[in-house]
Residue, then its C-alpha position, 0 to 999 in steps of 0.5 A: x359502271x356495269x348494269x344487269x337488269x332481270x325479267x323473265x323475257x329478253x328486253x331490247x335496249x336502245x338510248x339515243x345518249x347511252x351506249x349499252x349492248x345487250x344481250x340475252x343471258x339465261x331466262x333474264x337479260x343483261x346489258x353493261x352500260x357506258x354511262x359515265x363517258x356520255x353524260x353531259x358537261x353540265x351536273x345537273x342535266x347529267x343528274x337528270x339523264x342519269x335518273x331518266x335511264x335509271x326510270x326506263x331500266x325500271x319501266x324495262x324489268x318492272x313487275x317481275x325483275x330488278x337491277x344489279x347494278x356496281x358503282x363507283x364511289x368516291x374516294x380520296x382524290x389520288x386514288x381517282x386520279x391514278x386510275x384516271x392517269x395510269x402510269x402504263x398510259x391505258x385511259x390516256x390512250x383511250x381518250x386520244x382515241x376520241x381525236x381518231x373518232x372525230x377524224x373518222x366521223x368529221x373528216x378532220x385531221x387531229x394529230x394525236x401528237x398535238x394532244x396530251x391527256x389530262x384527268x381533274x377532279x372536280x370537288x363541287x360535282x364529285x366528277x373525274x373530268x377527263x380532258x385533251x390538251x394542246x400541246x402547242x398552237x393547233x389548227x384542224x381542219x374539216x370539210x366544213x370549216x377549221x378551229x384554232x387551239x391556243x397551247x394548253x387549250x382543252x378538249x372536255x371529253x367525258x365525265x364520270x361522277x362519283x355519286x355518294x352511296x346514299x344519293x345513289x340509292x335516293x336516285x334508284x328510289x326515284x326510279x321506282x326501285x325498292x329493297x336495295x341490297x349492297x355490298x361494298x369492299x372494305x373501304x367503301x370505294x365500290x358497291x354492287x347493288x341490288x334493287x327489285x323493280 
């Protein structure tokens, strides 16, 4: 999902559960937001710090500015798990990477070669969940104490839901957004949205 979010001066951006960089472009500001890889196992609190964000970009731009905002939308269940399971093996690297975080952070001792990833699609919640799973038994060991993982055990690492346009544009008007404009490609799969605080 990338957000940019206008006004007439610069904004600092800070979430203490959102990664976002920010950083001034022209007379407006711009910030591309990580938001799916934070969002909490649990829809209905994801739902809520969803709409939270969306309620404080507002309170950021309101008065004078807006949101561009792309947004993926739900599509058939192969399509989402080949882009969240690529043959080159991209995302997978990416998710193994958490395990070289978790050791930094924790001074555990992960071994990226007990893990494989996988990606599901969960229907109820119209998320991609992406997971870790062990590839035999695995113990690991921290500083403060060890866990087991039986084989086949997963690792929950992120979500990253597909909202359907209209719950989406629902949420941007809790927000306090109004005047959405959209454009979407062919097939419906993408939007870009557009949205005055």
């Amino acid at each position: 999902m990338g957000i940019i979010m206008e006004k007439r001066h610069p904004v600092n951006i800070r979430y203490s559960y959102f990664c976002i960089e920010g950083f001034t472009f022209g007379q407006g500001v711009c910030a591309e937001v990580l938001l799916d890889a934070a969002m909490p196992l649990d829809p209905l609190k994801a739902n809520a710090q969803a709409l939270h964000m969306l309620r404080h970009m507002h309170s950021l731009v309101e008065g004078d500015g807006g949101l561009l905002i792309g947004i993926d939308l739900p599509k058939p269940v192969p399509i989402l798990l080949a882009a969240y399971d690529d043959e080159q093996g991209v995302t997978a690297e990416f998710n193994l990477n958490v395990l070289n975080h978790v050791n930094r952070l924790l001074g555990s001792d992960f071994n990226l070669q007990d893990w494989a990833h996988e990606a599901r699609f969960d229907s109820r919640t119209s998320r991609i969940e992406m997971h870790l799973r062990a590839r035999r038994p695995v113990m690991v060991c921290w500083p403060q104490g060890l866990r087991y993982f039986a084989q086949g055990e997963t690792i929950h690492t992120e979500n990253s839901y597909k909202y359907p346009l209209s719950d989406f544009l629902s949420m941007l008007a809790c927000a306090g957004f109004a005047e959405p404009m959209v454009w979407t490609d062919e097939q419906q799969w993408f939007a870009v949205i557009h949205a005055h605080a």
